[in-house]
VOPA-674908 format. One line per 3 residues: number of its first residue (from 0); their letters; for each residue x, y, z of C-alpha. Coordinates in pm, 1 decimal, always signed. Example, Ala and Ser with C-alpha at 12.3 -4.5 7.8 and 13.67 -1.06 7.14 Angstrom:
# residues 2
0) as) +1230.0,-450.0,+780.0; +1367.0,-106.0,+714.0
END
This chain:
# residues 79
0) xxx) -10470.9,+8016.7,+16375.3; -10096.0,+7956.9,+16337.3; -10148.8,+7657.7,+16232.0
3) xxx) -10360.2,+7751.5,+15933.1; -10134.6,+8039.9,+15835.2; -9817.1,+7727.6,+15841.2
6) xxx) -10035.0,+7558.0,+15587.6; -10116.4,+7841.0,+15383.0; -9762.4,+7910.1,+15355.1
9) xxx) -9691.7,+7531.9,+15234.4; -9947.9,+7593.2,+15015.3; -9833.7,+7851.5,+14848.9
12) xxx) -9460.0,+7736.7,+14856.2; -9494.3,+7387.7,+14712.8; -9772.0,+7607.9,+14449.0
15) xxx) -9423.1,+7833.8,+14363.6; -9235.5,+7526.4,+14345.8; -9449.3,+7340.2,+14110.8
18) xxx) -9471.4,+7647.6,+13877.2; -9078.3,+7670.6,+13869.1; -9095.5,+7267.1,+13777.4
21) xxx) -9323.6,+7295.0,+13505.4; -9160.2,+7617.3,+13354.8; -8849.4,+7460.2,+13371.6
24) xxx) -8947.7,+7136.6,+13205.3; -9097.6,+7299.3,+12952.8; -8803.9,+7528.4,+12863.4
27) xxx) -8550.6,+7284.4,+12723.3; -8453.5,+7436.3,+12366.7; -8112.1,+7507.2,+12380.2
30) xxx) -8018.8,+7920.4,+12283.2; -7682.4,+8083.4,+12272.4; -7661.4,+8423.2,+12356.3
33) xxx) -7448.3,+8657.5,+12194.7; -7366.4,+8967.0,+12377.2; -7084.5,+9254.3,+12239.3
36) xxx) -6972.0,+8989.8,+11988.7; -6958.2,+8704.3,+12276.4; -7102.6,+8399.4,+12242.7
39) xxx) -7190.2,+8195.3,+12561.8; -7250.1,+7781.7,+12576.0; -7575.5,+7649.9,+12463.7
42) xxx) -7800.2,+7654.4,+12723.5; -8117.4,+7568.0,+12809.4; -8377.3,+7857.7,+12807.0
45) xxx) -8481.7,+7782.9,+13142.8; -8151.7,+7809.0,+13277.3; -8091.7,+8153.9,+13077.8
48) xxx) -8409.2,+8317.8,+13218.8; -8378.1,+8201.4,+13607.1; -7980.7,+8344.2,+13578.6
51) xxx) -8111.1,+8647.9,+13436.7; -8369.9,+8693.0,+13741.9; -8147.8,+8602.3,+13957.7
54) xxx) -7889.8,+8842.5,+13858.6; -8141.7,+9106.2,+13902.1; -8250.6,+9034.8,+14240.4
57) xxx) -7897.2,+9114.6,+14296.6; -7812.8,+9402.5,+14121.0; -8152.0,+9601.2,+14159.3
60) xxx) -8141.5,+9584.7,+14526.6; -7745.7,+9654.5,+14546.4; -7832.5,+9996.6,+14301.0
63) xxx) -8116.6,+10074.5,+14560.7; -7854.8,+10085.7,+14819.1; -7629.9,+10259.4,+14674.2
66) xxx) -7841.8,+10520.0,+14597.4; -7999.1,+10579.6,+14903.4; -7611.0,+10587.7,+15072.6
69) xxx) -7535.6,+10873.5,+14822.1; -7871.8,+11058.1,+14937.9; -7817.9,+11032.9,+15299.6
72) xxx) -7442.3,+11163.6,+15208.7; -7566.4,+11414.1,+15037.6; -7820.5,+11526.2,+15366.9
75) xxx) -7515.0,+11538.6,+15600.8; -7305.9,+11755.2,+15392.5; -7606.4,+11981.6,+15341.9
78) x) -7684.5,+12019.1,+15691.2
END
């Protein structure tokens, strides 16, 4: 049984993997972003979409903890 849940997990891993290849090999275009009257490098649009998911694993889990510190704060003073 472990054994079969191992290669399930390859499975689906090298699946992930091969999904990330092919979106990034077909997102080559070159963009520039401008942002507040910034413009950054030319990039591909591959690399501008993983960044942006990347910095958003980051940041959305960081504002969930912050949050649930300032609610737990909140309970001892309350108590």
């Amino acid at each position: 049984m472990r054994s079969l849940k191992r290669v399930l997990l390859v499975v689906a891993v090298l699946l992930l993997v091969l999904a990330i290849l092919a979106f990034v090999l077909e997102n080559q275009q070159s963009v520039s972003l401008l942002f507040l009257g910034l413009a950054g490098p030319q990039l591909p649009v591959s690399v501008v979409v993983v960044v942006a998911l990347l910095t958003g694993m980051l940041i959305g889990p960081l504002i969930g903890w912050l949050v649930s510190r300032t609610v737990r704060a909140r309970r001892r003073h309350s108590v």
